[in-house]
FITIVEX-449991 format. One line per 2 residues: for each residue y, z, x of C-alpha. Coordinates in Angstrom, 3 decimals. Layout:
<sites>
Y Z X; ...
</sites>
This chain:
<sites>
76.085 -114.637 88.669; 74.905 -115.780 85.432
76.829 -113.607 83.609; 79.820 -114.143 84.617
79.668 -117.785 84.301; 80.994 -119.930 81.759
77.828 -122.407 81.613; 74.904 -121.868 79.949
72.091 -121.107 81.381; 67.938 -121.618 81.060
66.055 -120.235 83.433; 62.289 -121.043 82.896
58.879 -120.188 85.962; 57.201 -117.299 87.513
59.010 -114.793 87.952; 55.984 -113.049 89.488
57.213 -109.669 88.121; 56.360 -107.731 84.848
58.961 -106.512 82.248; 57.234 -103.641 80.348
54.057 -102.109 80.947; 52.698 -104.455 77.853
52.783 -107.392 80.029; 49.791 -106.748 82.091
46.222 -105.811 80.819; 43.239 -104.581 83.148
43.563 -103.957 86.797; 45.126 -100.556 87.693
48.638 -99.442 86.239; 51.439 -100.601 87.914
54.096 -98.671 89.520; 57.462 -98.017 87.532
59.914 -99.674 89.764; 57.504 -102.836 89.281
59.272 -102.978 86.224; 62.788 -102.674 87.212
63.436 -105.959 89.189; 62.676 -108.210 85.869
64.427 -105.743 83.519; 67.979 -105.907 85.990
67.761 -109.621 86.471; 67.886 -109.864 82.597
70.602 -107.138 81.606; 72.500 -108.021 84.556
72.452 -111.264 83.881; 72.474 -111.047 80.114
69.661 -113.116 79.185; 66.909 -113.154 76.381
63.460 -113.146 77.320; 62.780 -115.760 73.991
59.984 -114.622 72.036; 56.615 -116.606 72.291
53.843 -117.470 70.356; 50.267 -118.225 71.505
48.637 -116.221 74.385; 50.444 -112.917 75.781
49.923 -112.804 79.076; 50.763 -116.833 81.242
48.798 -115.468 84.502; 45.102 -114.136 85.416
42.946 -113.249 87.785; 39.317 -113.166 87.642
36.996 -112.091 90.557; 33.736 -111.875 90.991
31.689 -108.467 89.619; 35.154 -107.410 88.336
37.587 -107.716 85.411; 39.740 -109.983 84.700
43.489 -108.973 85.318; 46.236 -110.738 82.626
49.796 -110.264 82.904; 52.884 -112.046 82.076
54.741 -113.399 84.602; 55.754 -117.072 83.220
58.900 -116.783 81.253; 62.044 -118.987 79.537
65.171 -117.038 80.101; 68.142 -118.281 78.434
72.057 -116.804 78.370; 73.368 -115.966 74.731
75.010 -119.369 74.339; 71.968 -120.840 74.341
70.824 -118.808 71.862; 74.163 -119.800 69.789
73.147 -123.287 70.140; 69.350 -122.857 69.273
68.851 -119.756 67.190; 65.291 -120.547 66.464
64.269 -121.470 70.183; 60.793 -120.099 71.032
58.086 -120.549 73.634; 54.777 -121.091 73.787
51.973 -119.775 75.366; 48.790 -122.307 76.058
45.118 -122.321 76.702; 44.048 -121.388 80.345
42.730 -124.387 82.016; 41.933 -125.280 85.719
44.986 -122.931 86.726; 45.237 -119.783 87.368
48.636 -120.005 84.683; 48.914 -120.827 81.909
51.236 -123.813 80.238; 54.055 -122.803 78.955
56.644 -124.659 76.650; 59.941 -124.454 74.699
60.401 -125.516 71.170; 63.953 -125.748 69.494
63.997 -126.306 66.655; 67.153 -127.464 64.279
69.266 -125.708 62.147; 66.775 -126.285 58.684
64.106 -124.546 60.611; 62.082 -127.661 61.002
61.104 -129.388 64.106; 62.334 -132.888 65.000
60.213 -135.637 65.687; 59.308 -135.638 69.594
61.175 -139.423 71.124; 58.450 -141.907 72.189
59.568 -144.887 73.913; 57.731 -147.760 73.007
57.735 -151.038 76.258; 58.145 -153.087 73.821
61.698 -152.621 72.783; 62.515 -153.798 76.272
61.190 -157.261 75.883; 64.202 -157.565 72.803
67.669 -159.502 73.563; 69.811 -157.651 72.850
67.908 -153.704 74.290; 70.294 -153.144 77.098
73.561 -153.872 74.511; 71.766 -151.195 72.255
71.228 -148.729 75.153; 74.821 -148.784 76.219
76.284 -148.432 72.640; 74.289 -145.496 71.813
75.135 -143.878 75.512; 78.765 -145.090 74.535
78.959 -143.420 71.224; 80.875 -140.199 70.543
78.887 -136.827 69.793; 81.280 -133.659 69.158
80.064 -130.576 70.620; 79.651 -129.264 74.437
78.264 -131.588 77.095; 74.674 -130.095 76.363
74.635 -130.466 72.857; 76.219 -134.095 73.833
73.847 -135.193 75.923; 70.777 -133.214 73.541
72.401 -135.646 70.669; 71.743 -139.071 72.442
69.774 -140.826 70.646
</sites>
């Protein structure tokens, strides 16, 4: 049980069930114990459904004559250490495409409030000497926190 367990935990897909009765829009209304198997995972658990931004709803359905069905089934759960750790952590919704989902993705960001610049590796740097030496020192060098936030500080 994720609760009960020291790590911390992210939990991120379809779930395939709804939360509230705000995460679905057009179709009929679904039955109240629809909503009870997402809402006991997270309090049993104790996990944070983290806010988004973009679209509301990651899933629809659109058939022929009829309209189109939205709900939101695609979520980032994390445990409250997490939260510790990232107190600004948020997800994004994005544009429908050839899927039937939508995109989702998680943005942390640090503790100004401003995003980080994304790492790009660049081929290049591997045609250099001395690359590997400069691989293994920065894998080699000390970061103080928790394994996560060790490995998260590599450069």
């Amino acid at each position: 049980m994720i609760a009960s367990s020291c790590l911390p935990s992210i939990l991120v897909g379809d779930f395939n069930e709804l939360k509230e009765i705000s995460d679905k829009k057009g179709g009929s209304v679904p039955k109240r114990n629809r909503f009870e198997i997402m809402s006991k995972l997270i309090n049993n658990c104790e996990l944070t459904d983290i806010p988004t931004k973009g679209h509301e709803y990651t899933w629809r359905r659109s058939c022929q004559g009829a309209d189109i069905i939205y709900e939101k089934l695609d979520r980032i759960l994390v445990s409250n250490q997490i939260l510790e750790w990232f107190p600004h952590i948020s997800t994004q919704h994005h544009a429908f495409t050839t899927s039937d989902h939508c995109k989702l993705s998680c943005d942390i960001e640090n503790e100004e409030g401003t995003k980080g610049l994304p790492f790009k590796f660049e081929k290049i740097w591997m045609k250099r000497n001395d690359f590997k030496t400069i691989v293994k020192q920065a894998w080699r060098t000390d970061i103080y926190g928790s394994r996560c936030t060790n490995w998260l500080g590599k450069p």
